[in-house]
C-alpha positions in Angstrom: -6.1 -17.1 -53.1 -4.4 -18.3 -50.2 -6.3 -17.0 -46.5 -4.2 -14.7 -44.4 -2.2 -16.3 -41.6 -4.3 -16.3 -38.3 -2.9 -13.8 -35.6 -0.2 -15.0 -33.4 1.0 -17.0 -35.7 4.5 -18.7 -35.7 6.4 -16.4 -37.7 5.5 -13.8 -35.6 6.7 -15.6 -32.4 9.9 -16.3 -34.4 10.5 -12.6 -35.2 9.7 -11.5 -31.7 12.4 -14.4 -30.2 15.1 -13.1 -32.8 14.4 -9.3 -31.5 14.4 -10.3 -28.1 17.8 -11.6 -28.6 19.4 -9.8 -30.7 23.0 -8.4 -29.4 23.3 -4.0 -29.3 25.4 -4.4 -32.8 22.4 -6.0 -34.6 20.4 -3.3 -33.6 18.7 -4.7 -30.3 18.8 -3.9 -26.5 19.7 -6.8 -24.9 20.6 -4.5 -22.2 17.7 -3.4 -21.7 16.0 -6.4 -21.8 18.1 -7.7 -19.1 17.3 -4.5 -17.0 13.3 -5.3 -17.7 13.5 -8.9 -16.8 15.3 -8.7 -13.4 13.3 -5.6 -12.4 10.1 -7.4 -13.3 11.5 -10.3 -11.5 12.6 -9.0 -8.2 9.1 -6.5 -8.1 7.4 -10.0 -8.8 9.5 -11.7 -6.2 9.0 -9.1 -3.7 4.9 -8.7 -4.1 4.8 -12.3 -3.3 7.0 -12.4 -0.6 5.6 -9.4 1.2 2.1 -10.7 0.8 3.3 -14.2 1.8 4.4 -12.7 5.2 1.2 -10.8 5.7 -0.7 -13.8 5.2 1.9 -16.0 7.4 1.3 -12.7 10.5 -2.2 -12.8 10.2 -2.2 -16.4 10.8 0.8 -16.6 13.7 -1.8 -13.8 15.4 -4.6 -15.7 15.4 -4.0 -18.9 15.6 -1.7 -17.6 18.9 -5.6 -15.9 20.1 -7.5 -19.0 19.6 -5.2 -21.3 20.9 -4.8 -19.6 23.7 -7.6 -17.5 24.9 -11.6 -18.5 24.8 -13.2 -18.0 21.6 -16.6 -16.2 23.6 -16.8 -15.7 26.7 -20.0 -15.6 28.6 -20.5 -13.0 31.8 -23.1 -12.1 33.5 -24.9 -8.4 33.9 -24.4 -6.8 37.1 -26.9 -6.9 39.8 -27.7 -7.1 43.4 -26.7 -9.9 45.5 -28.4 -11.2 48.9 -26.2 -8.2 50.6 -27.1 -5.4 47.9 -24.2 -5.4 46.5 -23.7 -4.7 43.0 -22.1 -8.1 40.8 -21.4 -10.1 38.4 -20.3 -13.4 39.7 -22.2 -16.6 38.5 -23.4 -18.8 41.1 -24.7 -21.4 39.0 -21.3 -21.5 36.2 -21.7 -25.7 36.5 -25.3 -26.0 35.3 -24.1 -23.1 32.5 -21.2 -24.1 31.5 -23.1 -27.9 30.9 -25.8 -25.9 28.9 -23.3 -24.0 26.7 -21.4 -27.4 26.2 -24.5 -29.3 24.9 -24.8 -26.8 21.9 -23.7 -27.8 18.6 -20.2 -27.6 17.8 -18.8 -26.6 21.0 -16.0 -28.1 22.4 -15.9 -27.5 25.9 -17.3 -24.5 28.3 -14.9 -23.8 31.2 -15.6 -21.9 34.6 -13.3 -19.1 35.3 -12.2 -17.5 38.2 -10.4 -14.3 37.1 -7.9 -12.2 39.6 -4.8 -9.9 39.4 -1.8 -10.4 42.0 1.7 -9.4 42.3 4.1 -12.4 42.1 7.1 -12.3 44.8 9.9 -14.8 44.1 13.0 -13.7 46.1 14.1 -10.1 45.4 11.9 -10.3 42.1 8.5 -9.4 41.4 6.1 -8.7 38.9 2.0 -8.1 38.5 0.3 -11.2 36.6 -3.3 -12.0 35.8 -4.3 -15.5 37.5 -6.9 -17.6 35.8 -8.4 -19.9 38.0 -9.6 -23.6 36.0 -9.9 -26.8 36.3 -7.4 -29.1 35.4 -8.5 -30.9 32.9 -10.1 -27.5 31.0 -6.7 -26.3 31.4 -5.0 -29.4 29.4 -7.6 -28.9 26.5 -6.0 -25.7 25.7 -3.6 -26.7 22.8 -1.4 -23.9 23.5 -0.9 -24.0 26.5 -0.9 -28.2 27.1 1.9 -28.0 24.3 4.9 -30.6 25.5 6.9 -29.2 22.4 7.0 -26.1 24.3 6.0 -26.3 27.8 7.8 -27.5 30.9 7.1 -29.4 33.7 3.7 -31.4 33.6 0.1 -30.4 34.1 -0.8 -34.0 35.4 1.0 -31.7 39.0 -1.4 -29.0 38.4 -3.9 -30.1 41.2 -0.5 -28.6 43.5 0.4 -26.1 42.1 0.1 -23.3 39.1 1.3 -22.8 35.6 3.1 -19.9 34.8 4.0 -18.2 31.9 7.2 -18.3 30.3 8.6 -14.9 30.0 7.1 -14.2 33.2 9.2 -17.0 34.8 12.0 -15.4 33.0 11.3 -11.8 34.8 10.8 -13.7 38.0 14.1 -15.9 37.7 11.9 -19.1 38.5 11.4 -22.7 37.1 9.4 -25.8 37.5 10.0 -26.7 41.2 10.1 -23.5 42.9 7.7 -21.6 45.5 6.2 -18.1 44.1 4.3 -15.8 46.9 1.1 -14.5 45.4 -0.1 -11.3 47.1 -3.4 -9.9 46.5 -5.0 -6.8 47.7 -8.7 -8.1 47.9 -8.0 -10.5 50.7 -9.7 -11.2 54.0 -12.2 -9.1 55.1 -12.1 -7.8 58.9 -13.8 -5.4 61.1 -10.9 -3.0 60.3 -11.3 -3.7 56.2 -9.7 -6.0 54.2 -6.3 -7.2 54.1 -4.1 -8.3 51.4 -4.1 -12.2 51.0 -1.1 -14.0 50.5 -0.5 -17.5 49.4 2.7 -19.7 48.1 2.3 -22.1 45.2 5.1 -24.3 43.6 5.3 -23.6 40.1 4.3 -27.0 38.4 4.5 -25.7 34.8 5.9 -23.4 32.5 3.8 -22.8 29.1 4.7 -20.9 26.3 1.5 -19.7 23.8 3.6 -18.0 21.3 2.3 -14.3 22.2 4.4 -12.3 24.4 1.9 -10.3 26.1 0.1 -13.5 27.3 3.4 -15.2 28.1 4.4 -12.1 30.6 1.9 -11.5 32.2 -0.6 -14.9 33.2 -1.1 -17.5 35.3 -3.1 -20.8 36.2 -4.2 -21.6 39.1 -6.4 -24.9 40.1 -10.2 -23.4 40.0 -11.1 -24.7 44.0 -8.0 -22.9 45.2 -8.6 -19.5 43.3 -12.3 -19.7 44.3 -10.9 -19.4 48.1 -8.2 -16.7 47.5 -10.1 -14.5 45.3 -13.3 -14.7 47.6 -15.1 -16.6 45.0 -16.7 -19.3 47.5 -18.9 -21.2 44.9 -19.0 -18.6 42.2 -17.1 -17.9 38.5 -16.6 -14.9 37.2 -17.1 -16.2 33.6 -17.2 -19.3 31.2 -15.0 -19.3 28.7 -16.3 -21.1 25.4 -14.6 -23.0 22.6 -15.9 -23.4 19.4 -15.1 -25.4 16.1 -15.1 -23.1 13.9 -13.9 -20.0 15.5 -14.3 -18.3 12.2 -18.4 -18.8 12.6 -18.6 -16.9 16.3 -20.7 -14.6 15.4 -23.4 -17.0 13.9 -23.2 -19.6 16.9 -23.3 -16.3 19.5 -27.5 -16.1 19.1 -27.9 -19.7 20.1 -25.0 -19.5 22.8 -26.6 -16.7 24.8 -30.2 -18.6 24.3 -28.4 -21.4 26.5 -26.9 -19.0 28.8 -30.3 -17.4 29.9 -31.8 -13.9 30.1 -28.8 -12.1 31.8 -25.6 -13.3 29.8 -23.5 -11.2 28.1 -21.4 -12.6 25.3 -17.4 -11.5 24.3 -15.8 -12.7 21.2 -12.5 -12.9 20.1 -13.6 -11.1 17.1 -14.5 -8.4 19.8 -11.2 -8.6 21.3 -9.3 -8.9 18.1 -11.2 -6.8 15.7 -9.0 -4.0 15.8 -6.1 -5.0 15.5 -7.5 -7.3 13.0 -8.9 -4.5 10.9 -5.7 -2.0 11.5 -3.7 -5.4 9.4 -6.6 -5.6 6.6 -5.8 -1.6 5.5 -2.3 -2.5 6.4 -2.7 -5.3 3.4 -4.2 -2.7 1.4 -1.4 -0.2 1.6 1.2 -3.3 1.2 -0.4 -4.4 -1.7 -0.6 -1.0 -3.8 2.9 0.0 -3.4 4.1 -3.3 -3.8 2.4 -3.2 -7.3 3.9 0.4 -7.9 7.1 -1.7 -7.4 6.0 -3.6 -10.3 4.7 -1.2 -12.5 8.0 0.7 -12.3 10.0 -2.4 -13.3 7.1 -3.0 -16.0 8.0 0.6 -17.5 11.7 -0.2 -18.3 10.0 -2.3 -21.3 8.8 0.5 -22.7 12.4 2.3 -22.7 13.5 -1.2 -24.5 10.9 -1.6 -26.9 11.0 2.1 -28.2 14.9 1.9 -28.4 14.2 -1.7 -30.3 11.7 0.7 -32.8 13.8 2.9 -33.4 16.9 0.5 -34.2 14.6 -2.3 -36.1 12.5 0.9 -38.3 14.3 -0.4 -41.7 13.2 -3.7 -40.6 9.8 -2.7 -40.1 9.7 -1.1 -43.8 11.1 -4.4 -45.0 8.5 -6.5 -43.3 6.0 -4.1 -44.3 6.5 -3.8 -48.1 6.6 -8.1 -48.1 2.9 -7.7 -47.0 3.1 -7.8 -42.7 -0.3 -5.8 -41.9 -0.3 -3.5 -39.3 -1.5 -5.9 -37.4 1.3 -7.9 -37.2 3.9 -5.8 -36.7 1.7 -4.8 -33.7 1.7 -8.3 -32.4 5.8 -9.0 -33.3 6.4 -6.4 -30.9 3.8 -6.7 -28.1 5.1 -10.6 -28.4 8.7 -9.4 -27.6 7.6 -7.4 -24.8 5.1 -9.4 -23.1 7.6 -12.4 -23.6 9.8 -9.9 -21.1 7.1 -9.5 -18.9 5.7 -13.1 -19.0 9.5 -14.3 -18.6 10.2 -12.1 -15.5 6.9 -12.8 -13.6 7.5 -16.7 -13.8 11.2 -15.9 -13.0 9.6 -14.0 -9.8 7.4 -16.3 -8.9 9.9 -19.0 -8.5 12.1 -16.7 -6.3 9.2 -15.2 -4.6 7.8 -19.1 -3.4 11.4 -19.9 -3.0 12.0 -17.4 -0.3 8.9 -17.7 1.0 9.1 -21.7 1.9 12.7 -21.2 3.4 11.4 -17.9 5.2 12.4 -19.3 8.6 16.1 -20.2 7.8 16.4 -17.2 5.8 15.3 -14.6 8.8 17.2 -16.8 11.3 20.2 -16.2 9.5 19.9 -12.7 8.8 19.3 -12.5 12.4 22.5 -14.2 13.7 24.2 -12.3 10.9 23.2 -9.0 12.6 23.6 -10.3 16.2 20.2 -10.9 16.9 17.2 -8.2 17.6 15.7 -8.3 14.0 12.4 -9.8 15.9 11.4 -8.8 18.7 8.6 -10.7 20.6 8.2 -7.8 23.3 7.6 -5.3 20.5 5.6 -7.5 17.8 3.6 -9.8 20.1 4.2 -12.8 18.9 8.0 -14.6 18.6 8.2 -15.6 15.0 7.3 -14.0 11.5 6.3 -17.4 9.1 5.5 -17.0 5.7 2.6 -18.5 4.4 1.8 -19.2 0.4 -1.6 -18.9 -0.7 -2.5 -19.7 -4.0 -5.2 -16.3 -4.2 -2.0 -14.4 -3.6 0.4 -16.0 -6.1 -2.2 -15.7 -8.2 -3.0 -12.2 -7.5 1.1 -11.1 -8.1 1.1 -13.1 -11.4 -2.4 -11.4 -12.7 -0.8 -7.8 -11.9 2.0 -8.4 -13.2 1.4 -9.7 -16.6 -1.5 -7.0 -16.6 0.8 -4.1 -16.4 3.8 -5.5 -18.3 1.5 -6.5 -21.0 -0.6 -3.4 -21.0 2.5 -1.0 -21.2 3.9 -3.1 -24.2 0.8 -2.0 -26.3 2.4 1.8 -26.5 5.0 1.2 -28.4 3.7 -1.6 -30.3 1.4 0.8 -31.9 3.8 3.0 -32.5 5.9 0.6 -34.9 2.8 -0.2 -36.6 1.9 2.3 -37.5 5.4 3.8 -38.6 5.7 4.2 -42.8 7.3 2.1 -44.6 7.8 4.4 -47.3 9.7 7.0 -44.5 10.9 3.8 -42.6 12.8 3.1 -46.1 13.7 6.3 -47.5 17.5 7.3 -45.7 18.5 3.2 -46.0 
């Protein structure tokens, strides 16, 4: 006696294929089919796409933060200087900011001198934040020493200060001209103080891809902010980068061991972790409606496959009284609606990477199409939306999509197995 065929074997491929296409007068849906596959495919498309952007955001934001802004920054506890007054200045940031360098993997510790001004050029003016560095500190900031983007040249910035680029645009000024700093912590006098001002020819122009840092800083050469902020042979902070940025909170313990007794550490997982965490439920959300998406295109094969039942029930006597087991005629049509499924997620998946790697021309044409405005750097923070592809996430679309498609299948599967032949047969 000959062994039973194994499951999944070829004729039942074969049946499933010839179902699958069959035209509306031989009794199929190709209609419907067609309806299933796009759906699945544009729900598939769209799940990568959207996750693809989240992932490309989350990147664009911090690598924007960490190329711009110190990944800890070290400050000091307040206390009482030689006049009783309370502080928090450093008066020994070179000797620190050596210690915190000699750790392992930092790359360099830089003395800050932090103040807050309103700029004055001509009939303009705006308030800006003025970090006072050294020069060379200043060109190991990859965003910021960026000649892709940046104007001007920081080998000037011993003369001068560097000035963000949307807050050259609100002041009308460019590399070459004079900007009046005025600051209301000036020179002390028997009558108070009064407000300091200073001129400084703009040397450079940088641009570190985030709006908010972009409008509203400045650089100024460490000895000359020391004077104008009263910070005679003081920082305010050091500002420490790292390697691994992602590994701050495991290298903080030995950075404050180097800093001493009084230091106070600030991450940018501190500064960040908000927003940060805000975008992780944000991902959350994304990803569960995005897969109702997908489970609604994934229920258009049931409406197929019970129309395909009900058409193909005296082919399902036939098949059954020639000696297909129940189990087969389960499979034949679980094959012909996963083959939907598996058909529309590898259809999406090509669309979805496709979009995804030709994200940029894509928006910037949607953009020009609509006249511009569709990205807004003063409202999102940063001046571009990339997509980025990560195989986790590909991965992730394909596993829920062939999931649902293939779990939803099973319904009417078993309900053409286990139709009678003998009632499947009976009006033919």
């Amino acid at each position: 006696m000959a062994a039973p065929p194994a499951p999944f074997s070829a004729y039942e491929f074969l049946i499933a294929w010839r179902y699958l296409r069959a035209k509306r007068a031989e009794g199929g849906v190709s209609v419907m089919t067609w309806i299933s596959l796009i759906g699945i495919t544009l729900a598939v498309a769209a799940l990568i796409i959207t996750l693809a952007v989240r992932s490309g955001f989350r990147d664009e934001f911090v690598t924007t933060i960490l190329g711009a802004n110190a990944h800890v920054t070290i400050y000091s506890q307040a206390y009482q200087d030689e006049n009783g007054r309370v502080t928090r200045v450093i008066p020994d940031y070179a000797d620190l900011a050596d210690r915190l360098a000699a750790v392992p993997d930092v790359l360099r510790a830089a003395p800050l001198v932090k103040g807050q001004v309103m700029s004055v050029f001509r009939d303009q003016n705006t308030g800006l934040e003025v970090f006072g560095i050294r020069g060379d500190d200043l060109s190991d900031i990859p965003r910021i020493n960026d000649p892709t983007t940046g104007r001007g040249s920081l080998d000037d910035f011993g003369t001068g200060i560097a000035l963000g680029r949307e807050a050259a645009r609100t002041l009308g000024v460019t590399v070459g001209d004079v900007v009046r700093f005025i600051s209301p912590n000036g020179v002390r006098t028997a009558f108070g103080t009064s407000p300091r001002v200073g001129e400084y020819p703009v040397v450079y122009i940088f641009n570190s891809g985030r709006f908010d840092i972009d409008r509203t800083r400045a650089y100024m050469p460490f000895a000359e902010a020391q004077a104008f902020f009263n910070r005679e042979g003081v920082a305010d902070e050091v500002d420490v980068t790292v390697i691994e940025p992602e590994r701050i909170d495991a290298m903080t313990p030995a950075l404050l061991a180097a800093a001493g007794d009084r230091a106070l550490a600030w991450t940018w997982q501190d500064s960040a972790g908000g927003f940060l965490r805000a975008l992780e439920v944000e991902d959350t959300v994304m990803f569960v409606l995005m897969s109702v998406l997908v489970l609604i295109a994934s229920m258009n094969i049931i409406s197929g496959l019970v129309m395909l039942v009900k058409n193909k029930g005296r082919d399902i006597g036939i098949l059954r009284t020639i000696g297909l087991t129940e189990g087969a005629i389960l499979r034949v049509f679980f094959l012909t609606g996963a083959l939907v499924g598996t058909l529309g997620t590898l259809f999406g998946v090509i669309l979805g990477c496709l979009f995804a790697i030709y994200f940029d021309p894509i928006l910037a044409f949607v953009n020009g199409a609509s006249g511009g405005g569709v990205w807004d750097g003063a409202v999102r923070g940063i001046y571009r939306l990339p997509a980025k592809l990560e195989l986790a996430d590909v991965l992730s679309a394909v596993g829920l999509s062939l999931f649902l498609s293939w779990g939803i299948t099973l319904i009417p599967a078993r309900r053409a197995a286990r139709m009678n032949p003998v009632e499947a047969l009976r009006y033919e």
